[in-house]
Legacy VTK file of the C-alpha trace (Angstrom):
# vtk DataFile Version 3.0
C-alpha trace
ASCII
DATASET POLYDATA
POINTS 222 float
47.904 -29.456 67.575
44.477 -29.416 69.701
43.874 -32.159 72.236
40.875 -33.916 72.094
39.399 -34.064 75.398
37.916 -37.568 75.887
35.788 -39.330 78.435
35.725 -43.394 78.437
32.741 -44.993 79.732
32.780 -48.559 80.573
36.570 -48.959 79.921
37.871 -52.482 80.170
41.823 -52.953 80.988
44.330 -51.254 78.930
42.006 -49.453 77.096
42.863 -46.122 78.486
46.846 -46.198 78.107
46.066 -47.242 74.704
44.587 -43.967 73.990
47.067 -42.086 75.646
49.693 -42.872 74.026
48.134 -41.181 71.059
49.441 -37.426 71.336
46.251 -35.370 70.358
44.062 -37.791 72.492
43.198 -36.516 76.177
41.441 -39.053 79.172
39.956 -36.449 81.159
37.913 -39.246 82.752
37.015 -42.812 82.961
34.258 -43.998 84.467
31.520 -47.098 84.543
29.026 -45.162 86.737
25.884 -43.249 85.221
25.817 -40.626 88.490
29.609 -39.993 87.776
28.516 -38.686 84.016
25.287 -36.912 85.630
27.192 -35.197 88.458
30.472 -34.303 85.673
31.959 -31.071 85.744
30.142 -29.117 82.710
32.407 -25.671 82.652
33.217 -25.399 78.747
36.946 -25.980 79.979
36.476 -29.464 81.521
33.884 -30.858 78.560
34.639 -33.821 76.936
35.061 -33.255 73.115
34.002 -36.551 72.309
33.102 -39.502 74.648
33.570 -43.817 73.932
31.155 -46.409 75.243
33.118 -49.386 75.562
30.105 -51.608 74.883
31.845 -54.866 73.949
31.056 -57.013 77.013
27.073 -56.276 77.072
24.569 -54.868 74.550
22.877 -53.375 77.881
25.924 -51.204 78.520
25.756 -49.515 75.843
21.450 -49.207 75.680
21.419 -47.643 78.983
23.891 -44.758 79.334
23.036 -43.345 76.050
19.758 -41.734 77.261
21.595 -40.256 79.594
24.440 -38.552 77.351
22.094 -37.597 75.130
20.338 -35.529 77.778
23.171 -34.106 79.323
25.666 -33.869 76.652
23.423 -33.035 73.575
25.994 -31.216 71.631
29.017 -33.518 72.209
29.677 -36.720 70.217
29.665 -39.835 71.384
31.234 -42.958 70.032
29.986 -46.734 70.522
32.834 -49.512 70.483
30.624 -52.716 70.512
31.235 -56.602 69.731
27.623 -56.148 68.188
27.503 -55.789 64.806
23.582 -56.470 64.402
22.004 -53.610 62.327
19.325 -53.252 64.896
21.983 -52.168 67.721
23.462 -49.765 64.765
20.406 -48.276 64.395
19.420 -48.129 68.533
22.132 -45.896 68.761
21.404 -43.618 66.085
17.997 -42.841 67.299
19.976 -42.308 70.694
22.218 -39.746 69.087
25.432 -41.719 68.370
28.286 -40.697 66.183
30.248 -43.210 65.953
29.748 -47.069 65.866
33.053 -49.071 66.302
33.101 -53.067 65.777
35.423 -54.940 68.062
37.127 -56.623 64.614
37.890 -53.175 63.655
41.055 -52.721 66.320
42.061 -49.747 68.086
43.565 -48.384 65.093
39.521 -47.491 63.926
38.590 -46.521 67.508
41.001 -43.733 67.311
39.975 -42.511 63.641
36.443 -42.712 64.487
37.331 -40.219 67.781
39.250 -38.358 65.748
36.728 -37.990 63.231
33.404 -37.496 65.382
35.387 -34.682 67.677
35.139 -32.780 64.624
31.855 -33.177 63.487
31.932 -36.300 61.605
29.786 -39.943 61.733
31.306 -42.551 61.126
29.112 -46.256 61.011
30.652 -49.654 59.609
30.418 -49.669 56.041
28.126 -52.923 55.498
25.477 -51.365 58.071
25.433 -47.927 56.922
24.423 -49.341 53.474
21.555 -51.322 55.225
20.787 -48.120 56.929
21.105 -46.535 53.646
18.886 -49.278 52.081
15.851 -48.860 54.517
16.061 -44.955 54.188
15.561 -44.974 50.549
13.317 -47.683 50.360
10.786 -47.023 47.458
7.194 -46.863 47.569
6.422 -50.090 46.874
7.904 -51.134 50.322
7.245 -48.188 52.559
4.198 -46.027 52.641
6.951 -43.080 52.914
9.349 -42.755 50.867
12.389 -40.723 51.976
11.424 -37.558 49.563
7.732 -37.488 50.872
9.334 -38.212 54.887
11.934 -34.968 54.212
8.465 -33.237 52.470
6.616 -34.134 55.649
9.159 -33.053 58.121
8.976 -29.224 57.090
9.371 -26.531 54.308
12.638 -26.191 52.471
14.351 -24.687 49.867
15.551 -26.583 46.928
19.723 -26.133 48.422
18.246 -27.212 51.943
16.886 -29.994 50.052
19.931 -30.825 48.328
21.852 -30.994 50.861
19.659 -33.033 53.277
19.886 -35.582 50.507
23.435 -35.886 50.562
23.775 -35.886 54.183
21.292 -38.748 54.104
23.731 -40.709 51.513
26.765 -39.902 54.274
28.167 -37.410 52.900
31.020 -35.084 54.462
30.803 -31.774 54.933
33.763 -31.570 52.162
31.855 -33.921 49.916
29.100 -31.801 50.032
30.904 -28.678 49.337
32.247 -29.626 46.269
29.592 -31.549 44.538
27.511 -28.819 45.342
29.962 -26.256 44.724
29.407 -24.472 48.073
32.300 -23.044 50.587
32.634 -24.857 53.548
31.285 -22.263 55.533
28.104 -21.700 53.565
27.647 -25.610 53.793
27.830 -25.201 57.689
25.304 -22.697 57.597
22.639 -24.813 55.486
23.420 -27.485 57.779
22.674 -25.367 60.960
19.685 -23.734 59.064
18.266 -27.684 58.710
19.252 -28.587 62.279
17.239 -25.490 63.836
13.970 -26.363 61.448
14.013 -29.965 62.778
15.000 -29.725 66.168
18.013 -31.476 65.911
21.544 -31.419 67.218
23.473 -33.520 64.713
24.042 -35.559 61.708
23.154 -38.997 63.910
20.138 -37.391 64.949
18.819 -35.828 61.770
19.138 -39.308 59.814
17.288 -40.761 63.368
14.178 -38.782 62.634
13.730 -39.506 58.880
14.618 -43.294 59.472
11.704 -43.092 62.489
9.385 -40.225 59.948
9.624 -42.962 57.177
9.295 -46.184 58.738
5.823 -44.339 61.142
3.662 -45.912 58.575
2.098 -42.052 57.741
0.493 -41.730 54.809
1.571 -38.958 52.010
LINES 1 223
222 0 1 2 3 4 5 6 7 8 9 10 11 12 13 14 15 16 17 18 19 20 21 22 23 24 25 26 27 28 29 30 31 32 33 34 35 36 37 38 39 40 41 42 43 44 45 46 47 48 49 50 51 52 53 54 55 56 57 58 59 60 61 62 63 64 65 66 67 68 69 70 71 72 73 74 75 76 77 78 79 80 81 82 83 84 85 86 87 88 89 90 91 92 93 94 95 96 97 98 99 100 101 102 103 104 105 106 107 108 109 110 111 112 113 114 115 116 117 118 119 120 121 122 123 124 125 126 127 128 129 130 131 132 133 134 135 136 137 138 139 140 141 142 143 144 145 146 147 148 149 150 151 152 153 154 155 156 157 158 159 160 161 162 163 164 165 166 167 168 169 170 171 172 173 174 175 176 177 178 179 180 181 182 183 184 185 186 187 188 189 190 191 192 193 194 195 196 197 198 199 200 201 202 203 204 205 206 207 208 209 210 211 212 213 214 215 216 217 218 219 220 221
């Protein structure tokens, strides 16, 4: 079994042995410090595979270190566990690149699924905001000058699979889901899905559903 390598920011007490006792979960680091995760060792062997925000004793915590991981660990996940379950923090850290988004109700028990499952490529949001999310991203034309077809239309040239598939990844789809409602391989999924990422500039899922939450809601007309 592969270890996930994990860095904890903003750890509060216990929180770290808790994760350790897990057998595919690795601390490689814990820190509270922004210069410790500028100044971290980036050789491939010593990156984090995913990292956790403990953000559940300030909304601040959270809002300021993710600027920075974003910059300096574009391509690796990063998880939020928050007290905050206010759709407008959800949706902060989405345009900051989050993965994962935690509630403090949830337990440890969904910590460690939602590490699990953003280490290997996954998002993973609260059910009840993802469908607000959801909501404002397919809002119809009576409510937003853009509606999520014309944003996707707006945002560049696609084929009708690309298309598809962007659709489905907007709905939270896996990439399993997607492969068999689409009837795809797995692989060929991963391609479309790297194909899309390249067009848009993009390194993820969190970031992809980012821009066409911002494209929509920029008041552009179609």
């Amino acid at each position: 079994m592969k270890s996930i390598k994990l860095m904890i920011y903003g750890g509060q007490g216990g929180l770290e042995g808790i994760i350790e006792n897990e057998e595919d979960i690795k601390v490689i680091g814990i820190t509270g410090n922004e210069m410790d995760l500028l100044d971290s060792d980036h050789r491939p062997s010593v990156m984090p595979d995913a990292i956790l925000i403990d953000a559940r004793s300030s909304g601040k915590y959270g809002q300021e270190v993710m600027p920075i991981l974003k910059e300096k660990h574009p391509f690796t996940p990063f998880v939020i566990f928050t007290a905050y379950s206010e759709d407008h923090y959800l949706i902060e850290a989405i345009c900051h690149g989050a993965a994962g988004y935690v509630l403090q109700g949830g337990g440890m028990k969904q910590v460690l699924s939602a590490i699990r499952q953003c280490a290997n490529g996954q998002i993973v949001y609260p059910a009840s905001i993802k469908s607000i999310l959801m909501k404002k991203l397919q809002q119809n034309v009576e409510k937003s000058p853009v509606t999520l077809d014309k944003a996707i239309e707006k945002l560049g040239a696609f084929s009708k699979r690309e298309y598809e598939l962007l659709i489905l990844i907007t709905q939270g789809e896996t990439n399993q889901q997607i492969s068999k409602k689409l009837f795809l391989s797995i692989g060929t999924v991963k391609n479309y899905i790297s194909r899309i990422y390249r067009k848009l500039n993009v390194n993820n899922r969190p970031e992809l559903i980012a821009l066409l939450y911002s494209f929509q809601n920029s008041g552009m007309k179609g």
